[in-house]
TORMAR-622069 format. One record per residue (C-alpha): x, y negated, z negated; residue in one letter. Coordinates in steps of 0.2 Angstrom, whole numbers, plus 5000, padded with zeros to 4 digits. Example, Ala and Ser with C-alpha at 12.3 -4.5 7.8 and 13.67 -1.06 7.14 Angstrom:
+------+------+------+------+
!   c1 !   c2 !   c3 ! type !
+------+------+------+------+
! 5062 ! 5022 ! 4961 !    A !
! 5068 ! 5005 ! 4964 !    S !
+------+------+------+------+
***
This chain:
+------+------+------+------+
!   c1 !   c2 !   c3 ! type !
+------+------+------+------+
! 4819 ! 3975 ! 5408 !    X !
! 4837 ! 3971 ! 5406 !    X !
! 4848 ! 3984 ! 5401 !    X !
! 4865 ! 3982 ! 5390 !    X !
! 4870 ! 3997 ! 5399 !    X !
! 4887 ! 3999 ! 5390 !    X !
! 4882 ! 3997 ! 5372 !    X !
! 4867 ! 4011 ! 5378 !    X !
! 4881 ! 4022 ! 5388 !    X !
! 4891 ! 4020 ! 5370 !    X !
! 4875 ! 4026 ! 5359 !    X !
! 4872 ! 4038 ! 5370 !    X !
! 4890 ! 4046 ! 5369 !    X !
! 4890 ! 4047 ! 5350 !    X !
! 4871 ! 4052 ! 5349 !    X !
! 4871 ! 4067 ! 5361 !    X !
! 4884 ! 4080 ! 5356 !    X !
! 4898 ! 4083 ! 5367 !    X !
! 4894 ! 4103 ! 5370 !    X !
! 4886 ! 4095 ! 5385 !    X !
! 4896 ! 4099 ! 5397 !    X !
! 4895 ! 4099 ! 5417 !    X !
! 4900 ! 4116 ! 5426 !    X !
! 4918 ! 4114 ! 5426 !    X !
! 4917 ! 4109 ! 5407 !    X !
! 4917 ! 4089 ! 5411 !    X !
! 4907 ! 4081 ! 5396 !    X !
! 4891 ! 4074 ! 5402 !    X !
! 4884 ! 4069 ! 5387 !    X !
! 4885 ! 4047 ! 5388 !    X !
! 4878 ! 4053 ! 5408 !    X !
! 4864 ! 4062 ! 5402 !    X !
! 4859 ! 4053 ! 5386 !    X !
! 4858 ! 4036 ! 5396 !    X !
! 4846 ! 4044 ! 5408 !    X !
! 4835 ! 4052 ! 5394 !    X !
! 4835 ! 4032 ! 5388 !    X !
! 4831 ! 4024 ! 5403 !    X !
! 4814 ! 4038 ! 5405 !    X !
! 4812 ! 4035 ! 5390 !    X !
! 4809 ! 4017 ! 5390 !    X !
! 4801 ! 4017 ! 5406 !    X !
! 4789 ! 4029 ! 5399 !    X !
! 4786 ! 4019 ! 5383 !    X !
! 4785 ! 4003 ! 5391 !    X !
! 4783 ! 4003 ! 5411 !    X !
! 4793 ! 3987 ! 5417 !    X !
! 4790 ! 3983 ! 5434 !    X !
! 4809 ! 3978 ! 5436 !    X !
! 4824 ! 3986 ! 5427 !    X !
! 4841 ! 3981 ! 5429 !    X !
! 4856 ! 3990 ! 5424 !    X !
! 4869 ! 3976 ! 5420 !    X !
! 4887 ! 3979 ! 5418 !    X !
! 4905 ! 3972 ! 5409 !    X !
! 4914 ! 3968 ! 5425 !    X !
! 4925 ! 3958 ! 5413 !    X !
! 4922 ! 3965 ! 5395 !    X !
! 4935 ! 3953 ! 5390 !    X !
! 4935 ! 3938 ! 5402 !    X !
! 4950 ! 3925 ! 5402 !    X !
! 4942 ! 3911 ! 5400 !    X !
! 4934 ! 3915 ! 5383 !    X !
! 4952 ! 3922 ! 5375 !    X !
! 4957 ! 3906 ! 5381 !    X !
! 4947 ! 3897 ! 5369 !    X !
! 4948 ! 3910 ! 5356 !    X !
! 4963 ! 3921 ! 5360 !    X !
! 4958 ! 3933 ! 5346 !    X !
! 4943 ! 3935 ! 5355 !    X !
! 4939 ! 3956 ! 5358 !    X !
! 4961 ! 3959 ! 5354 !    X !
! 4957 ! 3974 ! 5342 !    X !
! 4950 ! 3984 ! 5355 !    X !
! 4963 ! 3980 ! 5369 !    X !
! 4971 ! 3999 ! 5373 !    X !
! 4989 ! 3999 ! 5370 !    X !
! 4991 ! 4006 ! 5386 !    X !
! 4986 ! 3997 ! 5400 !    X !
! 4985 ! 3992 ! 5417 !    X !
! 4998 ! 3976 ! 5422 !    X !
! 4990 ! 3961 ! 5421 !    X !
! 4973 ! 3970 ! 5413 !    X !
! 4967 ! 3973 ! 5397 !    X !
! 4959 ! 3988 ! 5396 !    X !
! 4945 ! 3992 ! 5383 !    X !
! 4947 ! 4006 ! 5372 !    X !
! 4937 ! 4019 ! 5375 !    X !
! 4935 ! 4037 ! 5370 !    X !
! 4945 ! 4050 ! 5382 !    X !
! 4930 ! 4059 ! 5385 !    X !
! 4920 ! 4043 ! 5388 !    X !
! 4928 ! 4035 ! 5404 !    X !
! 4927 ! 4048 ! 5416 !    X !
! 4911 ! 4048 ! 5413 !    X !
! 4906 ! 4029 ! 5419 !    X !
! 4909 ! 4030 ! 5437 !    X !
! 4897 ! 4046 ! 5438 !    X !
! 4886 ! 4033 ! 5428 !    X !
! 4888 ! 4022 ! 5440 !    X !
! 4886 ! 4035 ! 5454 !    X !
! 4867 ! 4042 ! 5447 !    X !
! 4860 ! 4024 ! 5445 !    X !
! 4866 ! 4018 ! 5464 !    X !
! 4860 ! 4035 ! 5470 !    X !
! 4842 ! 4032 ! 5462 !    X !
! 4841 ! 4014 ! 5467 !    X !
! 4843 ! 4007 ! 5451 !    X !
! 4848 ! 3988 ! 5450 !    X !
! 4867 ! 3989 ! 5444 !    X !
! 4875 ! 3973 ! 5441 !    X !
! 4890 ! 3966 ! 5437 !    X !
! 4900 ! 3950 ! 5441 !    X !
! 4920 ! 3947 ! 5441 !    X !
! 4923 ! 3937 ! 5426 !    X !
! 4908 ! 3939 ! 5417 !    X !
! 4901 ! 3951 ! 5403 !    X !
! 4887 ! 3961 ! 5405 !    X !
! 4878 ! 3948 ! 5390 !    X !
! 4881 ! 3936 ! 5404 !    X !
! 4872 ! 3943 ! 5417 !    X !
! 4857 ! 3946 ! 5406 !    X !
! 4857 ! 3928 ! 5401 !    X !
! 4858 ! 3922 ! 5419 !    X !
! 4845 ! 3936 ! 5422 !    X !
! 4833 ! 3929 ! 5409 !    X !
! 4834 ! 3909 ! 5412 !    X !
! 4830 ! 3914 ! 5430 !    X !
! 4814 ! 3925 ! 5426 !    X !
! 4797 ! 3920 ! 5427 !    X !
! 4789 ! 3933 ! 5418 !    X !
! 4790 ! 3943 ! 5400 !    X !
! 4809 ! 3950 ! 5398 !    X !
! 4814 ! 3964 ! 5387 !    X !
! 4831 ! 3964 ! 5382 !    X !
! 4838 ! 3981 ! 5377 !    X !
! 4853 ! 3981 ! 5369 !    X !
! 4863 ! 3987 ! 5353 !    X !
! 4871 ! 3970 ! 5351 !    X !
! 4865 ! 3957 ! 5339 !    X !
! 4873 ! 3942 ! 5350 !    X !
! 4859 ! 3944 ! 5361 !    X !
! 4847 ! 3940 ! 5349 !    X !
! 4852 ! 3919 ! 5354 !    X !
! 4838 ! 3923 ! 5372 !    X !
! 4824 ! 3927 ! 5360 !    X !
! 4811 ! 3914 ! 5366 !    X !
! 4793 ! 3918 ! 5361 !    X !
! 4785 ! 3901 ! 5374 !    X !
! 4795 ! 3911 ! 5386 !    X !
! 4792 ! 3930 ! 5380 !    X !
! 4808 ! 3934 ! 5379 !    X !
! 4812 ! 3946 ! 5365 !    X !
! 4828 ! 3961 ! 5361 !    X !
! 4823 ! 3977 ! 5360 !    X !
! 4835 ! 3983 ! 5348 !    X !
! 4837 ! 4005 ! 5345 !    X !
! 4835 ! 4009 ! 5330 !    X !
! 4835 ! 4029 ! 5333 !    X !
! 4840 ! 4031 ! 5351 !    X !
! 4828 ! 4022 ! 5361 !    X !
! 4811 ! 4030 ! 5354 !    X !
! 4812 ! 4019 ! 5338 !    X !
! 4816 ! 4002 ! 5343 !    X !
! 4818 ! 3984 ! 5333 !    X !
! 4806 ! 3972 ! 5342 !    X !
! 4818 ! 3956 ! 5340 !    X !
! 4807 ! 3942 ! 5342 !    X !
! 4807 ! 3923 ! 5333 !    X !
! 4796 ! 3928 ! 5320 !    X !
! 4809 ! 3943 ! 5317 !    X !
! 4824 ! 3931 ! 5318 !    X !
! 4816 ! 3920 ! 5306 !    X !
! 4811 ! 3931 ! 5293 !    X !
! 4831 ! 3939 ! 5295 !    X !
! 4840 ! 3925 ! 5296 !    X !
! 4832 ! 3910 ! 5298 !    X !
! 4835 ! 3903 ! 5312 !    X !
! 4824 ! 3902 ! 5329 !    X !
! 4833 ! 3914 ! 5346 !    X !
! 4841 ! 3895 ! 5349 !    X !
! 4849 ! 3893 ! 5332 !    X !
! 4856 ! 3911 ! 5334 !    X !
! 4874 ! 3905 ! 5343 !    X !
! 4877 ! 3890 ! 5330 !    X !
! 4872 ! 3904 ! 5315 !    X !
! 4885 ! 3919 ! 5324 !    X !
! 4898 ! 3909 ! 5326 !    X !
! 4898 ! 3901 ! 5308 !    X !
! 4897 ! 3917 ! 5302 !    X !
! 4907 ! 3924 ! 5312 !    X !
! 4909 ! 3942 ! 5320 !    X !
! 4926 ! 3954 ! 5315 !    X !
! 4920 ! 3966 ! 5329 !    X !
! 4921 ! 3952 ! 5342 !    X !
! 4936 ! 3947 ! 5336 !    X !
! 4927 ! 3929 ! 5329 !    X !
! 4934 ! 3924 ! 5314 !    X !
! 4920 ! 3911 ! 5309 !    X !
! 4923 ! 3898 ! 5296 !    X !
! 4930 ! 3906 ! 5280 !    X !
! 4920 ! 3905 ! 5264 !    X !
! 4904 ! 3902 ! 5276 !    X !
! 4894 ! 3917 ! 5276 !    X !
! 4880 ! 3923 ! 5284 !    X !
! 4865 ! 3916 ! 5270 !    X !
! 4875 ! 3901 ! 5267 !    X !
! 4875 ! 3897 ! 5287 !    X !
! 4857 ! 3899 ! 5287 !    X !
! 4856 ! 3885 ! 5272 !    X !
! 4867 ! 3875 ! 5282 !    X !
! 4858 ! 3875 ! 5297 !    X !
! 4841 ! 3873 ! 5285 !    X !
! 4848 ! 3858 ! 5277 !    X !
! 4856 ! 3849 ! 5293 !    X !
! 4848 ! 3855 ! 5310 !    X !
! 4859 ! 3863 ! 5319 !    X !
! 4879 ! 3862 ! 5321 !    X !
! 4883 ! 3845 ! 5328 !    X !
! 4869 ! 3840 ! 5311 !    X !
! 4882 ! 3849 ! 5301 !    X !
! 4899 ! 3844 ! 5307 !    X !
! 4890 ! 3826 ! 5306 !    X !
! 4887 ! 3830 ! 5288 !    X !
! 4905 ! 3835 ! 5287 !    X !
! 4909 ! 3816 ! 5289 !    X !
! 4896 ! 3808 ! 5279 !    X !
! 4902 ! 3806 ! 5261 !    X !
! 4883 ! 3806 ! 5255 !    X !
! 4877 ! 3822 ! 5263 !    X !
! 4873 ! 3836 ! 5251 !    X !
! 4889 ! 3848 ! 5255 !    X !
! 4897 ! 3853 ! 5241 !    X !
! 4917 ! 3848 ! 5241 !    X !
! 4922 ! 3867 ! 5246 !    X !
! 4911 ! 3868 ! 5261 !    X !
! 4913 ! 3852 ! 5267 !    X !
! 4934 ! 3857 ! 5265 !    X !
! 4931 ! 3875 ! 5276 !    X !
! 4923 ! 3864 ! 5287 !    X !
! 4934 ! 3852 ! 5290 !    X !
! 4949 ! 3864 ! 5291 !    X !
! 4938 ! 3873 ! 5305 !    X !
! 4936 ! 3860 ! 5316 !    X !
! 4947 ! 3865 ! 5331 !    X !
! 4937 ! 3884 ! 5330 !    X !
! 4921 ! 3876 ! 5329 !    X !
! 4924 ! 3862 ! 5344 !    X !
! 4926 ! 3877 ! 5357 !    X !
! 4915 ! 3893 ! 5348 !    X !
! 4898 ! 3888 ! 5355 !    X !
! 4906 ! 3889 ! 5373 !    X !
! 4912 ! 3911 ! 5368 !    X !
! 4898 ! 3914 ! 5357 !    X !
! 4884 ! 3909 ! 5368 !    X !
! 4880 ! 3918 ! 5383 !    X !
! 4881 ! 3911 ! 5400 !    X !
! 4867 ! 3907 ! 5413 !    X !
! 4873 ! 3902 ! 5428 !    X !
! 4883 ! 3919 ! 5434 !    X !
! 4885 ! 3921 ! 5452 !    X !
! 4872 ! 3934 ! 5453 !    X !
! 4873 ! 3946 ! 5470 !    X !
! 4857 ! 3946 ! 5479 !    X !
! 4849 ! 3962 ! 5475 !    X !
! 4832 ! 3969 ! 5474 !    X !
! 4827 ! 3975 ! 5455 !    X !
! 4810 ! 3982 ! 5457 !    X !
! 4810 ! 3999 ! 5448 !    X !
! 4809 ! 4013 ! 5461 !    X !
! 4797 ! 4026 ! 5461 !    X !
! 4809 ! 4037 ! 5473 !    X !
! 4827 ! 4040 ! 5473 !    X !
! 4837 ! 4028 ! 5485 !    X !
! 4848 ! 4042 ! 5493 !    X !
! 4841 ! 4058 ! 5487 !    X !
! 4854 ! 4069 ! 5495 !    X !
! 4868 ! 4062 ! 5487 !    X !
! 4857 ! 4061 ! 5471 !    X !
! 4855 ! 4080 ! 5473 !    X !
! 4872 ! 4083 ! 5473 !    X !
! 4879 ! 4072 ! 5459 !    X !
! 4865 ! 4084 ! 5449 !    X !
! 4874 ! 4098 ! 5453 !    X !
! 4892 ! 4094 ! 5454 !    X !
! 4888 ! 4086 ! 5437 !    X !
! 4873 ! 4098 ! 5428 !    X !
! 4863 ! 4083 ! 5425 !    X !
! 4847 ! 4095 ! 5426 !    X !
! 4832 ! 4093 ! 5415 !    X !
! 4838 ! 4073 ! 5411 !    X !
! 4838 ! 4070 ! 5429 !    X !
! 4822 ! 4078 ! 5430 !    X !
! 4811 ! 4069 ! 5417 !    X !
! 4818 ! 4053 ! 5423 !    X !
! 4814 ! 4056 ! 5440 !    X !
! 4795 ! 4062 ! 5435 !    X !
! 4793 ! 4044 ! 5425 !    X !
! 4798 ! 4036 ! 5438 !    X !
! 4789 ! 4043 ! 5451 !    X !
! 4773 ! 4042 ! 5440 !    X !
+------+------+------+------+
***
């Protein structure tokens, strides 16, 4: 089980009210939430490894460099030289490191590479596995790893974690069309205004699908682009021609990687905390109480 850790932190954050409160008066509530998901998953669907993955980058170079708009509506305005820092909720970022504290403390695979997104290490994560991999995640651009021959599918939250989408080819096609691999070349001719991908204008998401029906897959429709006698019509073969230079170097941002440098770590659920001392006094300093509690009884069942 891979975990989107930042789009469940996020959920977490708006779902559990902010009258959640650590002793001093610190909001715990993304904290707390994220541990009643992670028992709750584990409880619903006992993986025998869970990783925590993590946006080391959430907005890495080398894909701004190909698509500069790529994530620039939620760069902060105030931010770090040479950084750009997501915008994120005041009451939301102190709580990450203590995030970040609880799951080392319990021995919870937490990883996260320098220049990479958190969708990356889940794909490098998932071409690696030799097994079933569950995919949890609020975000649909994950839906491209879905792979029945390889049971690969998104669990996608619905209502918290207890009512999940089970995101798998049949899914995919019923909804859109395409197979998990026909997911990217969809995406980014539709496009993504909270990515910051502007897609080809005029080409929506049911006339993508068509496209991609009609003509394969995007190199059969860019082919098509060029061929007098293909059944475009004028206005579509016009957008995409015009959206050459954005459709020669999309594929490369929309589609996650799979070769990340991947830290040698062990990812076997643990059935006891890794450092229960320091475990123990994260729970006080912080009031993660009954949370803590039920995901330490999962665990240890």
């Amino acid at each position: 089980m891979l975990l989107d850790t930042a789009s469940l932190y996020f959920r977490a954050y708006f779902g559990v009210p902010d009258s959640v409160r650590a002793p001093d008066g610190t909001p715990v509530n993304a904290v707390r939430g994220l541990l009643d998901f992670i028992a709750r998953l584990v409880q619903d669907h006992r993986p025998d490894s869970l990783v925590a993955c993590m946006d080391a980058d959430w907005r890495p170079q080398w894909r701004v460099d190909l698509i500069p708009s790529y994530k620039a509506h939620r760069v902060a305005e105030a931010r770090p030289e040479g950084a750009d820092e997501e915008e994120v909720p005041d009451t939301l970022s102190p709580q990450v490191p203590v995030i970040e504290e609880v799951l080392d403390a319990l021995g919870i695979a937490r990883v996260g590479v320098p220049a990479y997104e958190a969708d990356d290490v889940i794909g490098t994560f998932t071409a690696r596995a030799t097994g079933p991999v569950d995919i949890v995640t609020g975000d649909r651009d994950l839906y491209q790893l879905v792979d029945d021959a390889r049971g690969v599918r998104v669990l996608y939250p619905l209502k918290g974690v207890g009512t999940l989408q089970v995101t798998d080819e049949s899914f995919l096609r019923a909804k859109y069309g395409v197979s998990g691999a026909g997911y990217v070349d969809l995406a980014l001719l539709r496009g993504d205004p909270s990515d910051g991908l502007p897609g080809v204008p005029g080409i929506g998401e049911k006339t993508a699908a068509k496209l991609l029906d009609a003509f394969g897959d995007l190199a059969g429709i860019m082919a098509a682009v060029d061929d007098p006698r293909s059944r475009l019509t004028p206005s579509q073969r016009k957008r995409l021609h015009e959206a050459r230079a954005y459709v020669a170097v999309a594929p490369e941002v929309v589609r996650v990687a799979s070769d990340v440098p991947l830290p040698d770590t062990g990812t076997a659920l643990p059935a006891r905390p890794r450092d229960a001392a320091a475990l123990d006094a994260l729970s006080e300093r912080w009031g993660l109480g009954g949370s803590l509690a039920r995901l330490l009884a999962v665990l240890s069942r």
